[in-house]
C-alpha positions, 0 to 999 in steps of 0.5 A: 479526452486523452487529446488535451491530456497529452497536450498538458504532458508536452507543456510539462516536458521543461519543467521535469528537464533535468530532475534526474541530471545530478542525483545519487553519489554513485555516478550519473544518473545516465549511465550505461551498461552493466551497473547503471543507476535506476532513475525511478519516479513514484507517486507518493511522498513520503507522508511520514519523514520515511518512517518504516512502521506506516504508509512510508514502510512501502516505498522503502520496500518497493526500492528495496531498501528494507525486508522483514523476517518473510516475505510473500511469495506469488501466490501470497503465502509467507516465503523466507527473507531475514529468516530462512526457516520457522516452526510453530511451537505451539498456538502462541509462540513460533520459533524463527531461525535466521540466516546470515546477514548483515546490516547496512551499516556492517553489523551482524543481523542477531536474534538479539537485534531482530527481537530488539527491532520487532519491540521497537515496532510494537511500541511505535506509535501510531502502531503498524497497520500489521499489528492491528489488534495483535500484542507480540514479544520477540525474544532471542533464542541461541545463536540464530533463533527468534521466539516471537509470542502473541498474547492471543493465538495467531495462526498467521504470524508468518504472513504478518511478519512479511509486513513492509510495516514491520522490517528489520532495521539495525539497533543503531537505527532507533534514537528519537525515530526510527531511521532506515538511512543506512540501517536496513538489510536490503540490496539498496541502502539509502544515502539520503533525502531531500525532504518529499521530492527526493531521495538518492540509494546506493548498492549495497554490495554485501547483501546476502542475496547477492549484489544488485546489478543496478549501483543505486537508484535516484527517486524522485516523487512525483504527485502529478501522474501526467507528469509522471508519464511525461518523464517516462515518455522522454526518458527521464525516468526508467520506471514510474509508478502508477500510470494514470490510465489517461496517459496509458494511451500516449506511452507505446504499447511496450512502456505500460504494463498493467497489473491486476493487483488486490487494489480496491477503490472505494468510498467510505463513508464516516459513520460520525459524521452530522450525516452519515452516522444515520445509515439510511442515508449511507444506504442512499450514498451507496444507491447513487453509485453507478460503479459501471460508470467508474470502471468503464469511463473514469478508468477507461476498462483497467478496472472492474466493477467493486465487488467487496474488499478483496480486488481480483488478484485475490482468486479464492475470494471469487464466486464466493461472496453472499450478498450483505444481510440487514442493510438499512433502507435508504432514506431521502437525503434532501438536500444534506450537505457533505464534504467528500474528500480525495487525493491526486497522487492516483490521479484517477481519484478526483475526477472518480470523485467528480463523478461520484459527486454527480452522481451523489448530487442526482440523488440528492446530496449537495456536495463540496469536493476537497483534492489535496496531495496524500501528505495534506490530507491522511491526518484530516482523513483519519481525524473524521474531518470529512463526511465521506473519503475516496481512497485505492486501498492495496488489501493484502499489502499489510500483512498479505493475510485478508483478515488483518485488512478487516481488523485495521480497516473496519474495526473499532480499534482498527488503525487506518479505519477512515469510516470510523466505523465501531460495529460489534457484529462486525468487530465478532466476525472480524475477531472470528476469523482471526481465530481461524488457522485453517486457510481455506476456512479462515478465507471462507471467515473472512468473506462472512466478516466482508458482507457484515461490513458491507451490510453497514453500507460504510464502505462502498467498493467502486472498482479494482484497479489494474495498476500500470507501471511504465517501464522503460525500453532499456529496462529488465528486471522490474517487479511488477507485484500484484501486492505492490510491495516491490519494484526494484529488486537485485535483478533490475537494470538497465 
């Protein structure tokens, strides 16, 4: 299996010959020493024009490009970014203090710029998969001071502020869109696109956390994760995102480091459709699945069978789960036809279909497989326009709080529920465990509202990925984060 995959990297060696050759304006890409450009390949697009209020807030994160009010920390609790302190006035409004910062394009970080930025966010539509359910207002306070209020208690405001989602970017950044190039606080500035094949980022030397040891970065996106590896392998690149584990084997043992993150595969199942609104035959999708297989043969042992939403990263979830209550017996499907849907930005993902298609066609479906690149294919996937969807899914990566991903995911209103799912049992024990301030007891409410959603069989978690990142031999520094949230920050060179 890994012979011929290898092969196919070697014919594709030309065709990446050169990518990175002239990219950026802060030098040649294949500078030395201290103050070297990064050559950085990730794996997904912008599906979004770089919008920093949807999918896009987290390549603009991970580049370093822009930072919110707080950031996580590695036990994922909220730690100072923009803000360097807050308190809780009371169970509706917090008091953020900032420290001194300075935008992209020179200007000052006020609390009247980052009140203005946090109302941009809250009328951005579609609305940030951190705002889920949640209505705020930020208003300025005195010199250094933002009082941000939510209509309804939300004891995890710090946590939902450290959303990529929701960043700060600088008043001249908001016209028609919102536009991060040039606007944002963090230790790269981004220079310029090239439409979804490209981008160039420059050093920005007055970042308040000190300058960056890189000069700047040049992205290139690439979809295709032979490709990627590929690029990494022949040094054209000095770190690539996503792995795919096929290729694992192929890179020496010192390019790939593998990370268990809070990633979970699954197949979700929408619950609008001609056939999977009846829950029997969700029941009997979810019966033909045999996760082992997944984990063992298609991921090759960098994954774990699914359990629930939450992937391994998250320890409190473990040895804590009950088994989902009021399932529906499964029922004969007889032949009902679906069409099951996947991206190949994780190229992992279509040959998991693949499997799973088999395996759905055993049991008695008959299926049509649809693979397209992730910008092709959200639009259609949040529109219902397939019977059932394969997607990686970071679970902490919105807001870094297990509760939020419920209320987005799986809840009536939810903004990135791709099973379509409207349940009221589940919508009551999703909005219960947002009313909890208590961290040990809001997990415990978050576990419950987990088995009511699994209890709908609409989602069908199949494996938790450990992500591989290639990292090249010259580089230090890389952040390689559980939440994937960041990659290049100011300690990564080369």
């Amino acid at each position: 299996m890994t012979r011929p995959r290898f092969l196919l990297a070697l014919l594709l060696a030309p065709a990446l010959t050169g990518c990175f050759a002239s990219a950026g304006s802060g030098g040649p890409a294949d500078g030395a020493g201290d103050g070297s450009r990064l050559r950085v390949a990730l794996a997904f697009p912008p599906a979004e024009n770089l919008s920093p209020y949807g999918a896009d807030a987290t390549i603009l994160s991970r580049l370093g490009v822009t930072e919110g009010l707080t950031s996580l920390d590695a036990n994922g609790a909220a730690a100072p970014a923009l803000a360097a302190s807050w308190r809780r006035e009371n169970d509706r409004t917090w008091l953020f203090t900032l420290r001194e910062a300075t935008f992209q394009d020179g200007t000052d970080v006020t609390p009247a710029a980052v009140a203005a930025a946090l109302t941009h966010a809250t009328e951005a539509r579609p609305a940030p998969a951190a705002l889920s359910g949640v209505t705020l207002t930020a208003q300025a306070e005195g010199a250094t001071g933002v009082r941000v209020t939510t209509e309804d208690p939300d004891p995890v405001l710090p946590l939902r502020l450290s959303s990529p989602g929701l960043a700060v970017l600088s008043p001249k950044a908001y016209g028609e869109k919102a536009d991060p190039v040039g606007h944002a606080t963090g230790p790269f500035e981004l220079t310029g696109t090239m439409g979804a094949t490209a981008a160039t980022l420059d050093r920005y030397d007055d970042y308040w956390g000190g300058r960056a040891q890189a000069s700047g970065i040049d992205v290139k996106f690439i979809a295709d994760g032979t490709a990627r590896a590929n690029a990494l392998r022949t040094d054209q690149v000095d770190l690539a995102e996503a792995i795919p584990v096929a290729q694992a084997a192929t890179l020496d043992k010192g390019l790939r480091k593998a990370t268990a993150t809070t990633r979970t595969t699954s197949l979700l199942l929408n619950t609008e459709s001609d056939v999977f609104k009846d829950a029997g035959l969700r029941a009997a999708a979810r019966q033909a699945v045999d996760t082992s297989a997944l984990a063992e043969g298609v991921y090759e042992g960098y994954a774990d069978t699914g359990a629930g939403v939450y992937g391994p990263a998250v320890t409190w979830a473990e040895g804590k789960r009950s088994e989902p209550r009021g399932r529906a017996a499964a029922t004969d499907p007889d032949g009902a036809r679906i069409t099951l849907a996947t991206y190949d930005n994780r190229p992992e993902l279509p040959e998991a279909a693949q499997v799973l298609k088999q395996q759905l066609e055993k049991a008695g479906f008959e299926v049509e497989l649809e693979v397209r690149e992730y910008s092709r294919l959200e639009s259609d996937a949040l529109a219902g326009r397939f019977d059932a969807f394969v997607g990686a899914r970071n679970s902490l990566v919105d807001t870094g709080d297990p509760v939020s991903v419920l209320a987005s995911d799986h809840t009536c209103d939810g903004s990135y529920n791709l099973a379509l799912l409207c349940d009221n049992d589940v919508d009551k024990a999703v909005k219960k465990a947002q009313g909890i301030a208590d961290t040990a007891q809001r997990q415990d409410a978050a576990l419950a509202a987990e088995a009511r959603i699994l209890a709908t069989d609409a989602v069908v978690p199949l494996v938790h990925q450990r992500v591989i990142t290639g990292v090249g031999p010259k580089v230090a520094g890389a952040l390689l984060d559980p939440y994937e949230r960041t990659l290049v920050g100011v300690g990564t060179r080369r």
